[in-house]
C-alpha positions as CSV (number, residue, x, y, z in Angstrom):
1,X,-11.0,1.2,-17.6
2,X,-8.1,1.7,-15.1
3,X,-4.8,4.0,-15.3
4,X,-2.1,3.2,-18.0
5,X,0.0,1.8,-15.1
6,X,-2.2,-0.5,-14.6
7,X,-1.7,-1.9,-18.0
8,X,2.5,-1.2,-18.6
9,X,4.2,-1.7,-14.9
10,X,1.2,-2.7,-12.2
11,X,-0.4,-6.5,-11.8
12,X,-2.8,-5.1,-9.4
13,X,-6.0,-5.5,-11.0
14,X,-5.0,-8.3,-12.9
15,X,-3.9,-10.0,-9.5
16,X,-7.5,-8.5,-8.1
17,X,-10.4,-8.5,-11.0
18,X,-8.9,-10.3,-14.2
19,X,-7.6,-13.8,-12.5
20,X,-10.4,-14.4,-10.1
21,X,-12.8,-13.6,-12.9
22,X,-11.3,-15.7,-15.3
23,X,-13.6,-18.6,-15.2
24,X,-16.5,-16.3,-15.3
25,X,-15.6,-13.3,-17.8
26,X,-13.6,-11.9,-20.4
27,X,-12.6,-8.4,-19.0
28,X,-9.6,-6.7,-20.9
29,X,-8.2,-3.2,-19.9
30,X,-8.6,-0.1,-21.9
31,X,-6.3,2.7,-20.0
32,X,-7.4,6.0,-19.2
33,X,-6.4,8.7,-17.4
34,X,-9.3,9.3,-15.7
35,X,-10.0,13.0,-16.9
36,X,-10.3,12.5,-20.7
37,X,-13.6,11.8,-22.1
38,X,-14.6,8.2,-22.7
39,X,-17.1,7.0,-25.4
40,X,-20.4,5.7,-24.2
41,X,-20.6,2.3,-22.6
42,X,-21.6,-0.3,-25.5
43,X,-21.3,-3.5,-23.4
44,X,-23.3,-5.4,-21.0
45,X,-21.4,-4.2,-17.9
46,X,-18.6,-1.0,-17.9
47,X,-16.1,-1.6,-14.7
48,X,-14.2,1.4,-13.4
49,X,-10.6,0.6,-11.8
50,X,-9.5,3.5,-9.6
51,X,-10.3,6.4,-11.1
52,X,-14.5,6.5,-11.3
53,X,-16.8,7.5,-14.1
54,X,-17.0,11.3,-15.2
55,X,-20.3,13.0,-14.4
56,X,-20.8,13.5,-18.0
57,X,-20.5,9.6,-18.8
58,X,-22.6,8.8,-15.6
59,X,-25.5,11.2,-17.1
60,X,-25.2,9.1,-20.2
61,X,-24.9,5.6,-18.7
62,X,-27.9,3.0,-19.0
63,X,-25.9,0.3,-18.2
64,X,-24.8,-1.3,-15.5
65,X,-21.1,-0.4,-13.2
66,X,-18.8,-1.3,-10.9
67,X,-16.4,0.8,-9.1
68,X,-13.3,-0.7,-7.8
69,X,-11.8,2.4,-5.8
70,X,-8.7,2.6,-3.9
71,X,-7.9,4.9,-1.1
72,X,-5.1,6.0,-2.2
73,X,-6.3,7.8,-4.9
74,X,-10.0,8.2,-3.8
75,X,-12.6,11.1,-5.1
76,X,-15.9,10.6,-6.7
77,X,-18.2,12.5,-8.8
78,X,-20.7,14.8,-7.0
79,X,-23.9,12.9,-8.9
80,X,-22.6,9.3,-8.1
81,X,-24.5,9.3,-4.6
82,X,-27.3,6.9,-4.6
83,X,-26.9,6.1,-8.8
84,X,-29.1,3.3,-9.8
85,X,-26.4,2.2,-12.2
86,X,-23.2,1.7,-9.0
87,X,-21.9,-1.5,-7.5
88,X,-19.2,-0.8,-5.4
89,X,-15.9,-3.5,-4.8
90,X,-14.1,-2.8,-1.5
91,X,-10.8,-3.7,-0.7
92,X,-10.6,-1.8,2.6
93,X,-12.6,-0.8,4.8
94,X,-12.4,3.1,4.3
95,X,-13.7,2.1,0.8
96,X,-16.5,0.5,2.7
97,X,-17.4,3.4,4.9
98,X,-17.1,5.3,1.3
99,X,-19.8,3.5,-0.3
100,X,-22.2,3.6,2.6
101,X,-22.2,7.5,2.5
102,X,-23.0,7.5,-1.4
103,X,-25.9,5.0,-0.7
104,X,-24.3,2.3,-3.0
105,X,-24.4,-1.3,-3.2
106,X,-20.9,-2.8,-1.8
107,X,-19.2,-6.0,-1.9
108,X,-16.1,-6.3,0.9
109,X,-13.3,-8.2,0.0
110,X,-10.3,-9.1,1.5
111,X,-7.3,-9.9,-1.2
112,X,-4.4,-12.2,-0.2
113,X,-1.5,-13.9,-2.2
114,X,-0.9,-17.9,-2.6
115,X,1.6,-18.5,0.1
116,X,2.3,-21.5,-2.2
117,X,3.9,-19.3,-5.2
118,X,6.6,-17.7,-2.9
119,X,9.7,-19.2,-1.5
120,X,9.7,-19.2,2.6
121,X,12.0,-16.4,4.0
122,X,15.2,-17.6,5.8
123,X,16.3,-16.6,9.2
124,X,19.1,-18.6,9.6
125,X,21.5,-16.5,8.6
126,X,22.4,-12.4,8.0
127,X,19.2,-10.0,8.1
128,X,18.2,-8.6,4.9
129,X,15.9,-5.8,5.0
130,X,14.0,-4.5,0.9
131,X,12.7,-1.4,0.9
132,X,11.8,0.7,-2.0
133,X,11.6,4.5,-1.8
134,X,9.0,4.8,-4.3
135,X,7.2,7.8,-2.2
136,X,10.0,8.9,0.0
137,X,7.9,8.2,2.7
138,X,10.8,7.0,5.0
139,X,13.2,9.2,4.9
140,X,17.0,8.3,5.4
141,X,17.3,8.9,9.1
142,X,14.7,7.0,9.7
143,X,15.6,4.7,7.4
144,X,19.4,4.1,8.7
145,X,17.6,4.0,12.5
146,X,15.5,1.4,12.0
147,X,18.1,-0.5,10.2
148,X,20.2,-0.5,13.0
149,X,17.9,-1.1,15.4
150,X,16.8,-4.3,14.0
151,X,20.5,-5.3,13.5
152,X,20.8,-5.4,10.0
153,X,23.5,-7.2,8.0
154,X,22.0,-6.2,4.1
155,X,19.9,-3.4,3.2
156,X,18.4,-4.1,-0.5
157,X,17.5,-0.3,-1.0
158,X,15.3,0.3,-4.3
159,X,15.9,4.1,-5.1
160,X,13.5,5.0,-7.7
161,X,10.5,7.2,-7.1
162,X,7.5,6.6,-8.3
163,X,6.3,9.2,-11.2
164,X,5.1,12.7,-10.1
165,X,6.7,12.0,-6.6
166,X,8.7,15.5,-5.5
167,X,12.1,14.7,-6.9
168,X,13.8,16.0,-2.8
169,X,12.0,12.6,-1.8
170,X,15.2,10.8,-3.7
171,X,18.0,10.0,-1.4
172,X,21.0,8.0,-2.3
173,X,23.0,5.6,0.2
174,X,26.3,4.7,0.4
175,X,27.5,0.8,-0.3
176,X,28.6,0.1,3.3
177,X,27.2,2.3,7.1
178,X,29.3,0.5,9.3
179,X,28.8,-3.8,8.8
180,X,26.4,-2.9,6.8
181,X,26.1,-4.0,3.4
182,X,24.0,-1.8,1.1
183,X,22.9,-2.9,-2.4
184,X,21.1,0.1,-4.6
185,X,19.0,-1.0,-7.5
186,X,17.7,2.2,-9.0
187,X,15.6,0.4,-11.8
188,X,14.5,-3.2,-12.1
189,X,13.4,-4.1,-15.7
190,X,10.9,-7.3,-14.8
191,X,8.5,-8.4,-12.1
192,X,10.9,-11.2,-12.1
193,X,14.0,-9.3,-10.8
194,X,11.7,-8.0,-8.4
195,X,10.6,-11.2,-7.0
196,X,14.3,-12.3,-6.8
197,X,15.3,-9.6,-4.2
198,X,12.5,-10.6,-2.4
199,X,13.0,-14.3,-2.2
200,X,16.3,-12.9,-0.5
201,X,14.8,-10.6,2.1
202,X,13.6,-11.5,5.7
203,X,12.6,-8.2,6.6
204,X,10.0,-6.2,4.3
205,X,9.2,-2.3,4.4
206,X,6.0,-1.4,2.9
207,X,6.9,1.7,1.2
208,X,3.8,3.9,0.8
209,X,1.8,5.9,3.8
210,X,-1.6,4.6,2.0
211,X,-1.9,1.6,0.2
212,X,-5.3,0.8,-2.0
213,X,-4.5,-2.8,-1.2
214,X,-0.9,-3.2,-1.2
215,X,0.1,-6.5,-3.1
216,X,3.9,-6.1,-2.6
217,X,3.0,-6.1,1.4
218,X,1.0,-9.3,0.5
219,X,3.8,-11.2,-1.2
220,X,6.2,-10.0,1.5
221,X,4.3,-11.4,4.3
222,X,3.3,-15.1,2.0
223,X,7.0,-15.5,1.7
224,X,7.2,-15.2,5.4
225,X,9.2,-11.7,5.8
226,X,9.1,-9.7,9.0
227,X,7.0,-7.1,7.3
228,X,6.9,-3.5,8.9
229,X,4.2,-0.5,7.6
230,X,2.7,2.3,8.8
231,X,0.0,2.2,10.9
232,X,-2.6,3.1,8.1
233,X,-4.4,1.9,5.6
234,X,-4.5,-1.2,4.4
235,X,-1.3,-1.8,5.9
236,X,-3.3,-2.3,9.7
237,X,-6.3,-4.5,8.1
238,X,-3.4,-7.1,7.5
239,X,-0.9,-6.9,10.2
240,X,-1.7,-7.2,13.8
241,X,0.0,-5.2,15.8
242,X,3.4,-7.4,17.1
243,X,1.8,-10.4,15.8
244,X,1.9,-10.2,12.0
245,X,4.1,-7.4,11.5
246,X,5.0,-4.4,13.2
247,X,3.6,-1.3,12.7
248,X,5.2,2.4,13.0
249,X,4.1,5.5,14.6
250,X,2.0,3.5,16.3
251,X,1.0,6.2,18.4
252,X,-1.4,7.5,16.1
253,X,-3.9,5.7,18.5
254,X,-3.0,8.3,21.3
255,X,-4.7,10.9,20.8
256,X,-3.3,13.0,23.9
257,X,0.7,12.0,22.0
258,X,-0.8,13.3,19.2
259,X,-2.0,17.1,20.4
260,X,0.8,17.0,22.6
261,X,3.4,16.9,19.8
262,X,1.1,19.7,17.7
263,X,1.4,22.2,20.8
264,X,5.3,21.2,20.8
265,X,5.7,21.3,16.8
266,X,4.0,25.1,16.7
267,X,6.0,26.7,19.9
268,X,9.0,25.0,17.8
269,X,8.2,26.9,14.5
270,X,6.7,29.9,16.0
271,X,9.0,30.3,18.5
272,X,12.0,28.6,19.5
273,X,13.0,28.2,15.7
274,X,12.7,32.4,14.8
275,X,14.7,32.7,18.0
276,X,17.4,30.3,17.1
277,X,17.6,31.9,13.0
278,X,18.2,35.4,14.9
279,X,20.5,34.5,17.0
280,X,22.7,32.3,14.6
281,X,21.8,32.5,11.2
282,X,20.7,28.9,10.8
283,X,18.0,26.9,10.6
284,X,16.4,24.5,12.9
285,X,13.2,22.3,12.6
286,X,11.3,20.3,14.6
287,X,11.9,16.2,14.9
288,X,9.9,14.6,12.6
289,X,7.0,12.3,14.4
290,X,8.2,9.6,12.3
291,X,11.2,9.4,14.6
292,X,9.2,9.0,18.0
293,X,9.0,5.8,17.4
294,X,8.8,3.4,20.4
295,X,12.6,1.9,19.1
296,X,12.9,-0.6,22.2
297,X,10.1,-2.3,21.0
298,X,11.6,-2.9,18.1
299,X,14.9,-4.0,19.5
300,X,13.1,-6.8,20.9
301,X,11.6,-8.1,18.0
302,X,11.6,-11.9,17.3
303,X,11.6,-11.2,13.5
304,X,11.3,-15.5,12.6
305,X,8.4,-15.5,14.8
306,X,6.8,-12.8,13.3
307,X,7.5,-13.9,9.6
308,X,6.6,-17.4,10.4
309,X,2.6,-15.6,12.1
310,X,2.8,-12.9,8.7
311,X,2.6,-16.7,6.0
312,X,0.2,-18.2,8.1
313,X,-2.3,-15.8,8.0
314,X,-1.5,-15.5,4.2
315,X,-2.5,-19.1,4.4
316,X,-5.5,-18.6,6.3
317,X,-6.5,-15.5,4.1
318,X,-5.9,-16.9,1.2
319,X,-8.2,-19.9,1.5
320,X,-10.8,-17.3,2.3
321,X,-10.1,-15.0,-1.0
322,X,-10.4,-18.2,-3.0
323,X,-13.8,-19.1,-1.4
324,X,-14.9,-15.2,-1.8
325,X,-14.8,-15.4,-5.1
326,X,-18.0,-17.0,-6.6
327,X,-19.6,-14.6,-4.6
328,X,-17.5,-11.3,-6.1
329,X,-18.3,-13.0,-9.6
330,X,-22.0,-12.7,-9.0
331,X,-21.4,-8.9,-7.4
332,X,-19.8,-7.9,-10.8
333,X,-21.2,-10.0,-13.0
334,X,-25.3,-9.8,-11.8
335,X,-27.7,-10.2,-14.4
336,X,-25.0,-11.0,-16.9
337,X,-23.9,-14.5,-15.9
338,X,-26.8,-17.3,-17.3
């Protein structure tokens, strides 16, 4: 069972259960939305993408089941702590921590792309940055900062928002800042015209806050790209800090930055902000943290270099997912393989 968009627009669990378990299984997707009820399981073994089991199918369950959760959409049911019936699959390490609290059996695995299937990135000529807006987690200041920062020459700037994403998260760009070129592609109607404005980038922004695995980060950094996330997960169980990648608001480590900035965020609303409306009419509001950023650091980036270290440890992961996976057929598949 996994979320219609896992069946319609998302290869994720295809790239991450079906393939791997090709050679061992035949698992096809039913979609669900996670809340509706589901009949009782019939099968040998009932796997859960995402969303887990309701309470009321749990009670009912004598079957086996694995739970694939992400973090980015993570709750559980109340009664699933300790359940004789749980396997867990892990794809982070918050999902790890997770299934030690319930008392469940878990399997960590670490998913990475075939370097082989993706074009290497050029640096030889203009920088082209992708990023798609699908959360409106960068917003356009930052956005236009950190593309000039890094020098760009061609912003490929996906504009559509993911669904159920506040529609003030959409911003629109204009074709040219300055030198630089800006190509808007609100919709894209294949994986394949995805893939194509990738093979052109050198420079990847990984567009969410949270990412259950993140398989667009993957693909950017086994083409070679200069990929740049947030400092969160999974995006910092893949890139190593300014040797990988490059991750933002990396200051989230400090915790002294941190409670600074909340002491300066509420004098600014409680204060300085009422004072400033009284006085003038108009509204101010604090600097968002996103644009503390340390931006020499990323003046100074060698962005080949880091896109040539981002596919080599695609190469070096990848080789490791492929020899994970007799073991994560086992996992899933125990008592059911002969």
């Amino acid at each position: 069972y996994c979320l219609s968009w896992h069946v319609t627009s998302s290869s994720a669990f295809t790239e991450l259960l079906v393939k791997p378990l090709a050679p061992y299984a035949d698992i096809r997707f039913s979609a669900w939305t996670g809340k509706n009820d589901i009949p009782p399981a019939t099968g040998d073994l009932t796997i859960f993408c995402q969303m887990p089991p309701t309470e009321a199918w749990l009670a009912e369950c004598v079957t086996p089941i694995v739970w694939i959760p992400m973090v980015d959409a993570l709750y559980y049911p109340p009664n699933m702590a300790h359940h004789p019936m749980v396997r867990v699959v892990a794809f982070s390490n918050v999902i790890v921590h997770v299934a030690g609290e319930l008392g469940l059996p878990v399997l960590q695995l670490r998913y990475y792309c075939d370097p082989a299937q993706f074009p290497v990135a050029s640096f030889d000529g203009e920088r082209v940055m992708l990023y798609w807006n699908r959360t409106g987690f960068f917003h356009r200041g930052f956005l236009l900062k950190l593309c000039h920062e890094l020098g760009v020459n061609r912003l490929l700037f996906r504009s559509a928002l993911d669904p159920n994403i506040q529609q003030s998260k959409f911003y629109a760009l204009p074709d040219k800042i300055g030198a630089m070129v800006i190509e808007t592609h609100p919709t894209l109607t294949s994986y394949d015209d995805y893939l194509a404005l990738l093979h052109r980038a050198n420079i990847f922004i990984a567009p969410r806050g949270v990412e259950g695995v993140g398989v667009a980060l993957l693909e950017a950094m086994a083409s070679g790209c200069c990929v740049i996330g947030y400092d969160n997960t999974t995006m910092n169980e893949y890139i190593l800090h300014n040797q990988n990648g490059f991750l933002v608001y990396i200051y989230r480590r400090n915790r002294i930055f941190i409670r600074l900035y909340a002491l300066y965020e509420r004098f600014f609303t409680q204060v300085y902000a009422p004072y400033i409306q009284r006085r003038t009419g108009r509204e101010v509001h604090p600097p968002k943290l996103t644009m503390l950023q340390d931006w020499r650091q990323l003046r100074k980036l060698d962005i080949a270099k880091l896109g040539a270290q981002a596919r080599q440890s695609s190469l070096d992961g990848y080789t490791q997912w492929i020899d994970s996976i007799p073991h994560y057929a086992e996992f899933v598949l125990k008592g059911i393989l002969p």
